[in-house]
N, C-alpha and C positions, 0 to 999 in steps of 0.2 A: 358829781363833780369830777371823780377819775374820768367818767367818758368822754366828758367835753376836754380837757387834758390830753387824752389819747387822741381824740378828734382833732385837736389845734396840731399836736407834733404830726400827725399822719397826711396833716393838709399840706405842711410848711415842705412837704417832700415829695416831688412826683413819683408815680407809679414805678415799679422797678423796671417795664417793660423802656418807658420812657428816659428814663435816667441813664441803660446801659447805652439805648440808640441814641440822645443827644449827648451825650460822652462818649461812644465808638466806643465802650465797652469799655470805658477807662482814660485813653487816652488825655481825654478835656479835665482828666482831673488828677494828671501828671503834673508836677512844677514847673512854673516859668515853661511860658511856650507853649501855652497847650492848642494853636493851631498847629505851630510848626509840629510838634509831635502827631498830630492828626493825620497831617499832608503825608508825614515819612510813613506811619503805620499803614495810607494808604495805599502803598507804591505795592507790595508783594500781591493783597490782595487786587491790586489791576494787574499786576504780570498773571498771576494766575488766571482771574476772568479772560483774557488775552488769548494765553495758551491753552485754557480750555474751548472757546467760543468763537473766538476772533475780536475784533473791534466793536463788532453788533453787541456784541455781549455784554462788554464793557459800556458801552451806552446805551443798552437796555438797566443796565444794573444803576448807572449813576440816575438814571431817572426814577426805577425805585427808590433807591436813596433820598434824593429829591425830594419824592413823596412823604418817604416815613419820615423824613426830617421837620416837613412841616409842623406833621402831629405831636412829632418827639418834644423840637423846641419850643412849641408852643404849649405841651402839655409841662416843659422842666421851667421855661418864663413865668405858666402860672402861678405854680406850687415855689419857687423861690422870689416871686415879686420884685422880678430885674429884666429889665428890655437888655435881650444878646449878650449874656451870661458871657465870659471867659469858657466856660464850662462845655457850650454846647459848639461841638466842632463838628459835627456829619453835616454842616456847610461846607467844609475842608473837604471831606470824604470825596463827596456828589461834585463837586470843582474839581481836585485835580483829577477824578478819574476822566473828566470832559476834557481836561489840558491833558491826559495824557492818550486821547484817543487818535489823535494825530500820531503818535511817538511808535515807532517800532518796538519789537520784543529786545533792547539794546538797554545793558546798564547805564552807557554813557546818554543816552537819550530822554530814559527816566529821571538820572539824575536833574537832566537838564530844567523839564519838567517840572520838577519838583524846586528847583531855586525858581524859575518864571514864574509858578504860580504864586511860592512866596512874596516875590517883590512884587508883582501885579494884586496882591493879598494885603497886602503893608501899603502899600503907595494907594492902589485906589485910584485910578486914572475917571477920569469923566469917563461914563456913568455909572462907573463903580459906585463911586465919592458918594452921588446924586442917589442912586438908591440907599445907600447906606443911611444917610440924612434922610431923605423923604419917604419911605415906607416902611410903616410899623410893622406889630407882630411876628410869626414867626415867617411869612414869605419875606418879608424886609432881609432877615436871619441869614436867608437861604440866598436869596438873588443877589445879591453885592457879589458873592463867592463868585457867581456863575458868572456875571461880568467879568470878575477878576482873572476866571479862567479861560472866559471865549479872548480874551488880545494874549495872555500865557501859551495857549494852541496856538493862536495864529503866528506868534513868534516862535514859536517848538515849527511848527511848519515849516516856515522859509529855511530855518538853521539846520531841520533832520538833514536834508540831501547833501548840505555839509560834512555831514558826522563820518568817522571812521566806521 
Protein backbone atom coordinates (compact mmCIF):
# COMPACT_ATOMS: atom_id res chain seq x y z
CA UNK A 1 0.00 0.00 0.00
CA UNK A 2 2.98 2.54 0.99
CA UNK A 3 4.38 1.92 -2.53
CA UNK A 4 1.53 2.56 -4.68
CA UNK A 5 1.16 5.91 -2.32
CA UNK A 6 4.89 6.76 -3.11
CA UNK A 7 4.23 5.58 -6.79
CA UNK A 8 0.92 7.98 -7.23
CA UNK A 9 2.87 11.25 -5.41
CA UNK A 10 6.29 10.37 -7.59
CA UNK A 11 3.98 10.34 -10.82
CA UNK A 12 1.77 13.39 -10.01
CA UNK A 13 5.60 15.24 -10.39
CA UNK A 14 7.94 15.41 -13.33
CA UNK A 15 11.29 14.31 -13.10
CA UNK A 16 13.61 17.10 -11.43
CA UNK A 17 15.75 17.25 -14.72
CA UNK A 18 12.28 18.25 -16.35
CA UNK A 19 10.81 20.58 -13.93
CA UNK A 20 13.99 22.93 -13.55
CA UNK A 21 14.17 22.99 -17.66
CA UNK A 22 10.30 23.64 -18.08
CA UNK A 23 10.46 26.31 -15.32
CA UNK A 24 14.02 27.95 -16.33
CA UNK A 25 15.21 26.85 -13.14
CA UNK A 26 12.40 28.54 -11.34
CA UNK A 27 11.40 31.22 -12.97
CA UNK A 28 7.74 29.63 -14.18
CA UNK A 29 7.24 29.31 -10.71
CA UNK A 30 7.77 32.89 -9.59
CA UNK A 31 4.16 34.80 -8.95
CA UNK A 32 2.04 36.36 -11.31
CA UNK A 33 3.92 36.64 -14.67
CA UNK A 34 5.75 33.79 -14.79
CA UNK A 35 6.30 34.37 -18.69
CA UNK A 36 7.07 37.84 -18.22
CA UNK A 37 9.69 36.67 -15.53
CA UNK A 38 11.08 34.08 -18.11
CA UNK A 39 11.41 36.62 -21.10
CA UNK A 40 13.55 39.09 -18.31
CA UNK A 41 15.59 36.16 -16.86
CA UNK A 42 16.33 35.59 -20.46
CA UNK A 43 17.91 38.83 -21.63
CA UNK A 44 21.65 38.37 -19.59
CA UNK A 45 21.84 35.00 -20.53
CA UNK A 46 21.50 36.12 -24.48
CA UNK A 47 23.89 39.23 -23.72
CA UNK A 48 26.23 36.85 -22.63
CA UNK A 49 25.76 33.91 -25.45
CA UNK A 50 26.24 37.30 -27.68
CA UNK A 51 29.30 38.36 -26.14
CA UNK A 52 30.76 35.08 -25.99
CA UNK A 53 29.82 33.61 -29.54
CA UNK A 54 28.17 36.05 -31.54
CA UNK A 55 24.69 35.82 -33.00
CA UNK A 56 25.34 32.14 -34.29
CA UNK A 57 25.56 31.27 -30.76
CA UNK A 58 22.73 32.69 -29.53
CA UNK A 59 20.70 30.85 -32.31
CA UNK A 60 22.37 27.75 -31.97
CA UNK A 61 21.43 27.85 -28.20
CA UNK A 62 17.76 29.05 -28.73
CA UNK A 63 17.40 25.97 -30.86
CA UNK A 64 18.81 23.79 -28.14
CA UNK A 65 16.37 25.19 -26.14
CA UNK A 66 13.80 24.57 -28.36
CA UNK A 67 14.60 21.06 -28.27
CA UNK A 68 14.99 20.41 -24.61
CA UNK A 69 11.83 22.37 -24.13
CA UNK A 70 9.98 19.96 -26.12
CA UNK A 71 10.99 16.96 -23.73
CA UNK A 72 10.84 19.41 -20.70
CA UNK A 73 7.00 20.47 -21.30
CA UNK A 74 6.02 17.50 -22.34
CA UNK A 75 7.55 15.47 -19.87
CA UNK A 76 6.01 18.61 -16.71
CA UNK A 77 2.32 18.42 -19.08
CA UNK A 78 2.43 14.68 -18.37
CA UNK A 79 3.21 14.43 -14.69
CA UNK A 80 0.75 17.53 -13.89
CA UNK A 81 -2.17 16.56 -16.25
CA UNK A 82 -2.63 20.42 -17.85
CA UNK A 83 -2.19 21.30 -21.64
CA UNK A 84 0.50 24.66 -21.24
CA UNK A 85 1.03 24.85 -17.71
CA UNK A 86 1.58 28.65 -16.49
CA UNK A 87 4.50 26.93 -15.28
CA UNK A 88 6.42 25.94 -18.22
CA UNK A 89 8.05 29.05 -19.70
CA UNK A 90 11.53 27.76 -21.78
CA UNK A 91 8.87 28.75 -24.61
CA UNK A 92 9.88 32.30 -23.32
CA UNK A 93 13.57 31.29 -23.12
CA UNK A 94 13.92 29.77 -26.93
CA UNK A 95 11.62 33.09 -28.33
CA UNK A 96 13.02 35.88 -27.02
CA UNK A 97 16.55 34.67 -27.40
CA UNK A 98 15.20 34.37 -31.50
CA UNK A 99 13.68 38.17 -31.01
CA UNK A 100 16.68 39.10 -29.65
CA UNK A 101 19.08 37.83 -32.41
CA UNK A 102 18.44 40.70 -34.48
CA UNK A 103 19.25 43.24 -31.35
CA UNK A 104 22.79 44.50 -30.90
CA UNK A 105 24.88 43.94 -27.72
CA UNK A 106 22.80 47.54 -26.70
CA UNK A 107 20.61 47.83 -23.37
CA UNK A 108 18.25 50.06 -25.04
CA UNK A 109 17.75 47.31 -27.87
CA UNK A 110 17.32 44.42 -25.41
CA UNK A 111 15.03 46.14 -23.57
CA UNK A 112 13.19 46.79 -26.68
CA UNK A 113 13.12 43.25 -27.30
CA UNK A 114 12.07 42.14 -24.44
CA UNK A 115 8.55 44.63 -24.45
CA UNK A 116 8.11 43.26 -28.49
CA UNK A 117 8.30 39.90 -27.66
CA UNK A 118 5.99 40.44 -24.67
CA UNK A 119 3.14 42.10 -26.52
CA UNK A 120 3.69 39.90 -29.73
CA UNK A 121 3.53 37.08 -26.51
CA UNK A 122 0.17 38.41 -25.02
CA UNK A 123 -1.65 39.50 -28.28
CA UNK A 124 -0.93 36.52 -30.56
CA UNK A 125 -1.22 37.98 -33.99
CA UNK A 126 -2.30 35.36 -36.70
CA UNK A 127 -0.48 32.65 -36.54
CA UNK A 128 0.61 32.91 -33.38
CA UNK A 129 -3.26 32.77 -32.21
CA UNK A 130 -3.77 29.78 -34.82
CA UNK A 131 -1.06 27.68 -33.35
CA UNK A 132 -1.79 28.23 -29.96
CA UNK A 133 -5.54 26.95 -30.59
CA UNK A 134 -4.61 24.28 -33.19
CA UNK A 135 -1.54 22.21 -32.04
CA UNK A 136 -1.33 20.03 -29.08
CA UNK A 137 1.39 18.73 -26.90
CA UNK A 138 4.29 20.13 -25.89
CA UNK A 139 5.47 21.40 -29.85
CA UNK A 140 1.82 23.49 -29.66
CA UNK A 141 3.85 24.72 -26.13
CA UNK A 142 6.83 25.72 -27.85
CA UNK A 143 5.77 27.13 -31.41
CA UNK A 144 3.02 29.94 -30.58
CA UNK A 145 6.32 31.52 -28.67
CA UNK A 146 8.45 31.12 -31.81
CA UNK A 147 5.70 32.88 -33.99
CA UNK A 148 5.37 35.32 -31.35
CA UNK A 149 9.02 36.00 -31.63
CA UNK A 150 9.71 35.73 -35.68
CA UNK A 151 7.16 39.45 -36.21
CA UNK A 152 9.03 40.71 -32.14
CA UNK A 153 12.51 40.46 -34.48
CA UNK A 154 11.14 41.62 -37.43
CA UNK A 155 9.89 44.66 -35.61
CA UNK A 156 13.34 44.87 -33.32
CA UNK A 157 14.83 44.93 -36.88
CA UNK A 158 13.29 48.00 -38.79
CA UNK A 159 13.57 50.01 -35.15
CA UNK A 160 17.58 48.78 -34.10
CA UNK A 161 19.04 51.27 -36.99
CA UNK A 162 16.89 53.75 -35.13
CA UNK A 163 18.29 53.28 -31.72
CA UNK A 164 21.02 55.59 -30.16
Amino acid sequence: MAESVAAAKSAARPSLPALWLATWFGAGLLPAMPGTWASFVALPFAWGLVWWGGIWLLLAAAAVVFALGLWAADRYMRAVKVHDPGAVVIDEIAAQWLTLAVAPLNPLAYLLGFVLFRIFDVLKPWPASWLDRRVGGAFGVMIDDIAAAVYAGAVLWLIVPWLP
